[in-house]
N, C-alpha and C positions, 0 to 999 in steps of 0.2 A: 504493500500500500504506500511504501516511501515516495516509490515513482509516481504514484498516482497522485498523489498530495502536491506535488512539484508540478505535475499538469495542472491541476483547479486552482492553484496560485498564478499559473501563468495564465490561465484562460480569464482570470480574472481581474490581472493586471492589466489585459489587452482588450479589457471589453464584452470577451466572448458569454453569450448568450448560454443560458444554463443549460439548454437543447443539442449547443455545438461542444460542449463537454461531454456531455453526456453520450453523444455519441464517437465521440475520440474513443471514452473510455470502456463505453459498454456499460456503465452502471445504471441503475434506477434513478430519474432525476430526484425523487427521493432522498434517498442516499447521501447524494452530492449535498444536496440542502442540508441535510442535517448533521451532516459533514463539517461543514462552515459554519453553520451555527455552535455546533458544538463546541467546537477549536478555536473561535474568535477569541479576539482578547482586546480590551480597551488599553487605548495609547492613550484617555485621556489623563491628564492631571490637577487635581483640584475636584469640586462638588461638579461635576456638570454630570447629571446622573438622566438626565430626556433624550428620549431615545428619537434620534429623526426620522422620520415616517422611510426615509431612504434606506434605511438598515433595518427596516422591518420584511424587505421582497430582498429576492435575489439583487445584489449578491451577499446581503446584509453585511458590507464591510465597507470602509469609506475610500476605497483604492481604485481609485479613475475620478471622483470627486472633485471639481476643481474649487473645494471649497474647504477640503482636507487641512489644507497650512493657513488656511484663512481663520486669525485668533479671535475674528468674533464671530466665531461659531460657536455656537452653546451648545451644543448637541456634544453628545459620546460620540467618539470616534472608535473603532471599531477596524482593527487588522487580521488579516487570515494570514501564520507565517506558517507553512509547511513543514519544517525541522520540529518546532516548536508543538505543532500536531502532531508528528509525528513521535515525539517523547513523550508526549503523553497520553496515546494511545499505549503506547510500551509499558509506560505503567500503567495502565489501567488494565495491563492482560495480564501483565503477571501478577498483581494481584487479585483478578479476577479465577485465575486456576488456581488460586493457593487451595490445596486440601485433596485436589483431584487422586486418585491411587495409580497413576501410570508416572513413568521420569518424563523427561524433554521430549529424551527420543522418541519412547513410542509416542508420545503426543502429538510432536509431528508428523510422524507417518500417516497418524489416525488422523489427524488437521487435514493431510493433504489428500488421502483417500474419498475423504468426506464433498472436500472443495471440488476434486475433479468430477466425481461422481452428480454432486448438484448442477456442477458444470453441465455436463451433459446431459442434462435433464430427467436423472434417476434418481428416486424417492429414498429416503432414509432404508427402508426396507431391504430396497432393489439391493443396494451399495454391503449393505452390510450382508446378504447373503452371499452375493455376489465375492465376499473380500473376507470370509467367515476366518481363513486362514488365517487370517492379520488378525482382523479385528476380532477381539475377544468380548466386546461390549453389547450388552443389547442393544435390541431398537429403540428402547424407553431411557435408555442410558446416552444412548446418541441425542436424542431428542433433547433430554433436557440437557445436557451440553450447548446443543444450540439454542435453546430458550435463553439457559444462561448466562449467553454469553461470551464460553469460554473460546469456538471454537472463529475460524476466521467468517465462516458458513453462516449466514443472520437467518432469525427467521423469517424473512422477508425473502430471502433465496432459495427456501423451500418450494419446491411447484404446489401450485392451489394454496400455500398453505394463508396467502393472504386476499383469497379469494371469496372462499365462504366465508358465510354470514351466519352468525350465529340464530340458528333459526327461535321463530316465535312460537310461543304457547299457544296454541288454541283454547281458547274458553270456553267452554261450557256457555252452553244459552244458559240463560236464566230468566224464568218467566216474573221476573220483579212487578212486570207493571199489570200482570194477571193472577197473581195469586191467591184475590179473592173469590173466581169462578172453581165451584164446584166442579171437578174432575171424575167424583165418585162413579166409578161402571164405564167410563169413559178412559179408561188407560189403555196402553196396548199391550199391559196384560190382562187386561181385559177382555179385549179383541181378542187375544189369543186361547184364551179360556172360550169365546164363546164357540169360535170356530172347532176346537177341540169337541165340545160338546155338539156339535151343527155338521158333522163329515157333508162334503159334496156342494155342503153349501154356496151359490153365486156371489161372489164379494164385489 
């Protein structure tokens, strides 16, 4: 991702539209977005804490701004530095694996098995049957790896997996605004009782 970070710095040093990054890189414009937001950091100094409407879209950083070195700006300033993302992604991985039961190595193996696999558009499942010999981890074991986190793999790079929707409840009718009409003899066990009693009957 080092290299990758070096591009959305340059693409955004030179203007480029979140769309023409995005397809340099291949990522989800997603991603990128939250990417940069993430990773920004204020240049400013002193109280100036109002965020300018300009650094709330793409590219929320003040870098092509010709209003950047202009000292009566009140607004936060806002820079994307890529090294500086990129260190601290570093640490937020390695602390993010602390506890896991595998060393480095296998982790990486299992990191990159996992990546190439999603790469190619194979399901958790697919990958790990697929790679049983390597991988000693369940399916539910890989999964929350990537829920949590740990792996370079997001849940967003899952197939489908940011697709569904968590489906809705059906309700139950409820006859609220009739529940003072007498029903008695009138149910459809009712009906069912009479018919029982009635064979051949015309319904």
């Amino acid at each position: 991702m080092k290299e990758q970070r070096k591009v959305i710095a340059n693409g955004i040093s030179h203007n480029y539209k979140l769309k023409d990054i995005t397809e340099a890189l291949g990522f989800d414009p997603t991603s990128i977005s939250k990417e940069v937001k993430r990773n920004r950091e204020s240049t400013t100094i002193g109280k100036n804490i109002t965020n300018c409407k300009k650094t709330q879209r793409w590219p929320y950083v003040c870098t092509g701004c010709p209003k950047k070195y202009n000292n009566q700006c009140v607004f936060t300033k806002y820079k994307y530095d890529p090294k500086k993302a990129q260190n601290k992604a570093e640490v937020n991985l390695i602390n993010s694996r602390k506890g896991i039961d595998i060393d480095s190595n296998e982790f990486q193996i299992l990191d990159n098995i996992v990546k190439n696999g999603i790469d190619n558009k194979k399901s958790i499942y697919q990958i790990t049957i697929e790679n049983k010999d390597i991988i000693n981890k369940s399916v539910t074991t890989l999964y929350r790896y990537v829920n949590n986190g740990y792996l370079t793999t997001k849940r967003i790079d899952l197939p489908y997996a940011v697709t569904y929707k968590k489906r809705k409840n059906n309700k139950k009718y409820d006859y609220s605004e009739n529940k003072i009409i007498d029903r008695t003899g009138h149910t459809y066990i009712d009906y069912l009782a009479y018919i029982h009693k009635h064979p051949g009957i015309y319904v």
